[in-house]
C-alpha positions, 0 to 999 in steps of 0.5 A: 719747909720754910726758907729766907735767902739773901744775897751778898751785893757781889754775889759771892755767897748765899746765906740760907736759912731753913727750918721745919715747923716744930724743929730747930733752925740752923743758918746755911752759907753757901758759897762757890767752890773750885767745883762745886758749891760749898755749904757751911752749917756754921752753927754745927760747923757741918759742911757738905757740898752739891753741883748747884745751890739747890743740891748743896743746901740739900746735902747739907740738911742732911748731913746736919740731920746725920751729925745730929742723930750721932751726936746730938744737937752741942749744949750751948748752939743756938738756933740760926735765929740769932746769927748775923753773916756779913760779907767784908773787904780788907786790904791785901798788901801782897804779903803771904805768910811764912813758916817759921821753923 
């Protein structure tokens, strides 16, 4: 198995990307839950989690592994070659939102 990892400049998630020799490539966003770390497979939109990044990242393969046995693998998802995450700031005024009955 073959992973790249980058980390965002404050740390507050790792994205990993993983792949098999001669299998498709999906991208990983991990990122630190109440708990535990929480990891996104965004392509598939799988998501599993694990105590520490090591445990979360396994976790995940093989809940995508599990989602891709049952289901297959969405006509249209492509590999996680081609996917760019970015971390960004916003401004926050304060204001939360309402519901409106």
């Amino acid at each position: 198995m073959l992973r790249n990892k980058a980390r965002s400049r404050k740390g507050k998630f790792i994205i990993t990307r993983f792949f098999y020799p001669h299998m498709r490539s999906f991208t990983a966003i991990i990122r630190k839950g109440e708990r535990q770390m929480v990891a996104l497979c965004p392509e598939l939109d799988v998501v599993s989690q694990g105590s520490t990044v090591e445990a979360a990242l396994q976790n995940l393969k093989e809940a995508v592994e599990l989602y891709i046995e049952e289901m297959g693998i969405p006509e249209g998802v492509s590999s996680g070659g081609d996917t760019i995450v970015v971390n960004f700031e916003v401004k926050h005024h304060g204001k939360t939102a309402q519901i409106v009955r």
